[in-house]
C-alpha positions in Angstrom: -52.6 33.6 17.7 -50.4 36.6 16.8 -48.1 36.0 19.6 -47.7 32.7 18.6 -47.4 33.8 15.1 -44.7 36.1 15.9 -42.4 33.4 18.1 -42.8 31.1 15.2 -41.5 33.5 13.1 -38.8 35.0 15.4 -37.8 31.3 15.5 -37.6 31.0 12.2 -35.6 33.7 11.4 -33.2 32.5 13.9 -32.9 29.6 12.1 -31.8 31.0 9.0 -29.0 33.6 10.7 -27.4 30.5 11.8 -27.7 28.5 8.5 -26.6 31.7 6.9 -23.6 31.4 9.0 -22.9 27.8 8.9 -23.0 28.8 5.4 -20.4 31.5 5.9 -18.3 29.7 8.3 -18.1 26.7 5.9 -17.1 29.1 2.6 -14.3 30.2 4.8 -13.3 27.0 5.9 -12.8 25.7 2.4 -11.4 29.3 1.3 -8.8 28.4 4.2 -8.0 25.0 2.9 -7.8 26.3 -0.4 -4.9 28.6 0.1 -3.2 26.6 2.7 -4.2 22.9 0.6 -0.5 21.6 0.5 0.6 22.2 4.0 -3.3 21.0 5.7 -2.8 17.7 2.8 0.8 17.0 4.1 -0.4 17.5 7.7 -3.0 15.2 7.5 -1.4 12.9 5.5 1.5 12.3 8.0 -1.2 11.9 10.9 -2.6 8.8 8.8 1.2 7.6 8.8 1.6 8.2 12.1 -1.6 6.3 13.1 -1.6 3.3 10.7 2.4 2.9 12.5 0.8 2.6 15.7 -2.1 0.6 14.5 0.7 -2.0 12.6 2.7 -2.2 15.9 0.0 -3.7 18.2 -2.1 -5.7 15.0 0.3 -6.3 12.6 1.4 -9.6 13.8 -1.8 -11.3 12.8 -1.8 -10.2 8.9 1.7 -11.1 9.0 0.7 -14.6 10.4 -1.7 -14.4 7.7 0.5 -14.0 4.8 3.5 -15.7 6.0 2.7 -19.3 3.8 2.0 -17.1 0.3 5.0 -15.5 1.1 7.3 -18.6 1.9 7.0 -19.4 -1.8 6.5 -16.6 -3.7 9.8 -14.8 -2.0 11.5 -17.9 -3.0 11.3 -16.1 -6.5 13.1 -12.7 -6.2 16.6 -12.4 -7.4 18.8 -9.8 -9.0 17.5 -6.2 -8.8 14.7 -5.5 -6.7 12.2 -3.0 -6.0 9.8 -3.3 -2.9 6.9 -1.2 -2.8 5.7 -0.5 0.6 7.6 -3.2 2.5 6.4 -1.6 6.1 8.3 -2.8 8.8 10.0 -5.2 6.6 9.2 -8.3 8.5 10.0 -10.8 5.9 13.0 -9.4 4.5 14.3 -13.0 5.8 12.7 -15.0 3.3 14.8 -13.3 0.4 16.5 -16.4 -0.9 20.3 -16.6 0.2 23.6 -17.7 -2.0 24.2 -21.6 -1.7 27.7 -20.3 -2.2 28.2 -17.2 -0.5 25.4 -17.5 2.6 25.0 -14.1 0.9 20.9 -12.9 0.0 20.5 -13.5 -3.5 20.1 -10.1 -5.0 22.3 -7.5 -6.5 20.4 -4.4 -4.5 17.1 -4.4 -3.0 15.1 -0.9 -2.7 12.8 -0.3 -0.3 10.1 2.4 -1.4 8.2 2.9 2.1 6.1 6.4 2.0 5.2 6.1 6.1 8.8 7.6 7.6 7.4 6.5 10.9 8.2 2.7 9.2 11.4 3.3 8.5 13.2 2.7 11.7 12.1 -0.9 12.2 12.0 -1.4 8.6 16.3 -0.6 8.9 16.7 -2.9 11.7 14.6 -5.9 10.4 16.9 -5.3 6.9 20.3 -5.4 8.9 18.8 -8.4 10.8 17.7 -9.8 7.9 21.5 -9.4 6.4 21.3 -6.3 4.7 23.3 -3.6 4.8 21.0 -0.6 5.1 21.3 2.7 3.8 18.7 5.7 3.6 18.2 7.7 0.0 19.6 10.7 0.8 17.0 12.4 -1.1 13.9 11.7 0.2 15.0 10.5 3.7 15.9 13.2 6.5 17.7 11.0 8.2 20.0 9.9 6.2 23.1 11.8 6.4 23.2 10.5 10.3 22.5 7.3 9.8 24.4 6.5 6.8 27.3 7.8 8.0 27.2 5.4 11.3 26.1 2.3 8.8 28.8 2.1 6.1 28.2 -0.2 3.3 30.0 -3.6 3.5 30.4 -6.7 1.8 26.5 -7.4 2.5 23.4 -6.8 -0.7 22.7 -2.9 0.4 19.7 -2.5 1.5 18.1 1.0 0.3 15.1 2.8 1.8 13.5 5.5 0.1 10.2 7.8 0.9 8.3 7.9 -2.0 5.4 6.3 -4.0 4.2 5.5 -7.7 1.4 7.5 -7.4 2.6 10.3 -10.3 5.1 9.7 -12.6 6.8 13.3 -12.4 6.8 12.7 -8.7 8.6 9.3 -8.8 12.0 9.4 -6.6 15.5 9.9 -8.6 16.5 7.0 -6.3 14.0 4.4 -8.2 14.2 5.4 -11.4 18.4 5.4 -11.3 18.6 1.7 -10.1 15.8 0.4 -12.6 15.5 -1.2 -14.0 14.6 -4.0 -11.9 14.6 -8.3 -12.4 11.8 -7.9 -9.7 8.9 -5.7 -8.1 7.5 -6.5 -5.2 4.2 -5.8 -3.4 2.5 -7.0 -0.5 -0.9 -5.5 0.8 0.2 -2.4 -0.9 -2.0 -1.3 -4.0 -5.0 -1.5 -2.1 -4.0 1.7 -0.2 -2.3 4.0 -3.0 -4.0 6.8 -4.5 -3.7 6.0 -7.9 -4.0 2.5 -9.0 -3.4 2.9 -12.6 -0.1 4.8 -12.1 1.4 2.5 -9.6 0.5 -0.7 -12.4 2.1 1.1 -15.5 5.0 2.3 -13.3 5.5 -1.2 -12.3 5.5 -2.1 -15.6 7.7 0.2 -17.1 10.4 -0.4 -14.2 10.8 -3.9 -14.9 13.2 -5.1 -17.4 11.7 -7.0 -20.7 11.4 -10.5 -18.9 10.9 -9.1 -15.4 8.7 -10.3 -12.4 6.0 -8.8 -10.5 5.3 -10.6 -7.5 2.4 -9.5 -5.8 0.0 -10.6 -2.6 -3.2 -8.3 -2.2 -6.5 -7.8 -1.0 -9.1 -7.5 -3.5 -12.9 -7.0 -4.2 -14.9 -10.1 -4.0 -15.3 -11.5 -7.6 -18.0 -13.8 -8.3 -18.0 -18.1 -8.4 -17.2 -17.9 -11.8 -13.5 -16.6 -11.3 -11.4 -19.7 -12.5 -8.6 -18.2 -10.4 -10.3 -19.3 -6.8 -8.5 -22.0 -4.9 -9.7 -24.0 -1.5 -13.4 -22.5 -1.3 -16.6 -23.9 -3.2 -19.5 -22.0 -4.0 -21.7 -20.5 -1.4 -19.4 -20.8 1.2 -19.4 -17.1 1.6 -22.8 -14.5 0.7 -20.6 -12.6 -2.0 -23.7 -10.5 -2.3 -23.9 -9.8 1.4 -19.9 -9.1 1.6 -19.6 -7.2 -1.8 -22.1 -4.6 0.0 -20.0 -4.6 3.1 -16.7 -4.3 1.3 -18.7 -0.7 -1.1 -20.2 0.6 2.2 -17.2 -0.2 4.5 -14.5 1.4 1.8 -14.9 5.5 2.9 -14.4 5.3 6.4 -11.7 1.9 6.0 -9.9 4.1 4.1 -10.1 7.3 6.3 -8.7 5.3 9.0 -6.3 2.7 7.7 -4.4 4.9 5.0 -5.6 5.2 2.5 -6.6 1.6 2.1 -9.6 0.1 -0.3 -12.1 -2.9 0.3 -13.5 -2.6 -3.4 -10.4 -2.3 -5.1 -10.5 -5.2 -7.9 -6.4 -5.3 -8.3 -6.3 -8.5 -10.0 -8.8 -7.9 -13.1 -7.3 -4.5 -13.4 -3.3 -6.2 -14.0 -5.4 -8.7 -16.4 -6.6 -5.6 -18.3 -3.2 -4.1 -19.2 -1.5 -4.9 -22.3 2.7 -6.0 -22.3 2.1 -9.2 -19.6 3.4 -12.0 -20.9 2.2 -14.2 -18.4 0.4 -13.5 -15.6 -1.0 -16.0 -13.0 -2.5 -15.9 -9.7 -4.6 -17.2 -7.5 -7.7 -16.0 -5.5 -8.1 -17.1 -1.4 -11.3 -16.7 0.5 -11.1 -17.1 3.9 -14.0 -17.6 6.5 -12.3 -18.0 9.7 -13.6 -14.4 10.9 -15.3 -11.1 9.4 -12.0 -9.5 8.2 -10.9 -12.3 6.0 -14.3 -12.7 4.8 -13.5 -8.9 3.9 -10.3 -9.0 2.6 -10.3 -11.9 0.3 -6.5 -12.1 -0.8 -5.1 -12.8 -4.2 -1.4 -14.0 -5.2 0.7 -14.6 -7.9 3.6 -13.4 -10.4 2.7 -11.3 -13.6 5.8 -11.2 -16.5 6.9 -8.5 -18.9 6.8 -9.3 -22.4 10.9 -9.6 -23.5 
């Protein structure tokens, strides 16, 4: 018995010399990340980019299948000066209405705010295809002393890409608050992956001029049978009970892997919340042709600035 006594306790002592330095080894850890918290956040934040790039390279081609009809007519809308939050690879840059005069796209200047500078390459060459000439903000974009001066600015709408995002508003680029403010905003699958959702609405807002459009496609929490917004589904076609679960227990490792991005984010009754709208309208679409549009259902529509 006393041997036995004495392994169980030599055991347990054991036991707590390595909790006591898991214990350690985690204080230092944090102490580490602490001192270091910028450069380990920038680090990790360009890996996400980096990923989500490759990710949108091989899958991207089926959400953009999956968007292409709301954007056909909602694009049909965007005129003047415009601000695109997030516009990726640009893909549908081509369905910015055109000039039944010139053959010219219909806009004065178009910004493109794309925070993943691994984007920003395809997101040039779909914009020159597209008719644009391109240039890169020379103060958020590395690149663009190079490439600007090889691209010169023609008789085209510029095109103008800038890193940045709405997330703070002392951290918004000079480049998007000097050509605001804007006839039109644009986002598309966009404010379910920023950091702050709040911000990015009353930025949106406040770059707008009196009269301005928001155009807007995004995925969104499940809302119940109720929502007079829902279009093509009838109730019980989907177990919103089932899928709101998913969409709350699927969120913290979604996000962790597809940057930044949120199942439970409910977009459309937080833009109903805000005061200054004059008009907003939308739609709701629930889709059931596999898992990930019963997870993401989408909503789309325009929301206008009081004049």
């Amino acid at each position: 018995m006393t041997l036995s006594a004495n392994l169980f306790s030599d055991a347990l002592s054991w036991k707590r010399i390595a909790l006591g330095l898991l214990v350690v080894a985690l204080g230092w850890l944090f102490a580490m990340y602490q001192r270091n918290k910028q450069a380990v956040d920038s680090y990790l934040r360009t890996k996400r980019f980096y990923f989500f790039n490759a990710f949108w390279v091989s899958k991207g081609a089926m959400m953009t299948m999956r968007l292409k009809p709301l954007r056909g007519t909602l694009w049909q809308q965007i005129d003047g000066t415009v601000l695109e939050i997030g516009p990726g690879f640009g893909e549908y840059l081509s369905l910015v209405p055109t000039n039944d005069k010139t053959g010219l796209r219909n806009v004065s200047r178009y910004i493109a705010m794309e925070p993943n500078m691994f984007m920003h390459s395809r997101l040039a060459e779909n914009a020159e295809n597209a008719g644009f000439s391109v240039q890169y903000d020379k103060h958020t974009c590395p690149e663009a002393k190079t490439f600007n001066d090889q691209h010169r600015r023609s008789e085209l709408p510029t095109l103008t890409i800038v890193n940045g995002t709405l997330d703070d508003h002392k951290d918004i680029p000079k480049a998007i608050i000097e050509n605001g403010p804007y006839d039109c905003i644009v986002s598309s699958m966009v404010l379910c992956s920023v950091i702050n959702i709040d911000s990015n609405l009353k930025a949106i807002y406040s770059l707008l001029k009196p009269g301005g459009k928001f155009i807007f496609i995004e995925h969104v929490q499940h809302t119940d049978d109720t929502d007079n917004t829902l279009v093509d589904c009838k109730p019980g076609d989907i177990n919103l009970n089932r899928w709101r679960t998913i969409q709350t227990a699927m969120t913290p490792m979604w996000s962790l892997a597809f940057g930044y991005c949120r199942l439970d984010r409910p977009t459309g009754k937080l833009m109903e919340a805000m005061p200054g709208w004059s008009k907003i309208e939308y739609k709701t679409l629930r889709q059931t042709v596999n898992p990930m549009a019963k997870m993401t259902p989408l909503i789309y529509g325009v929301a206008i600035k009081n004049n």
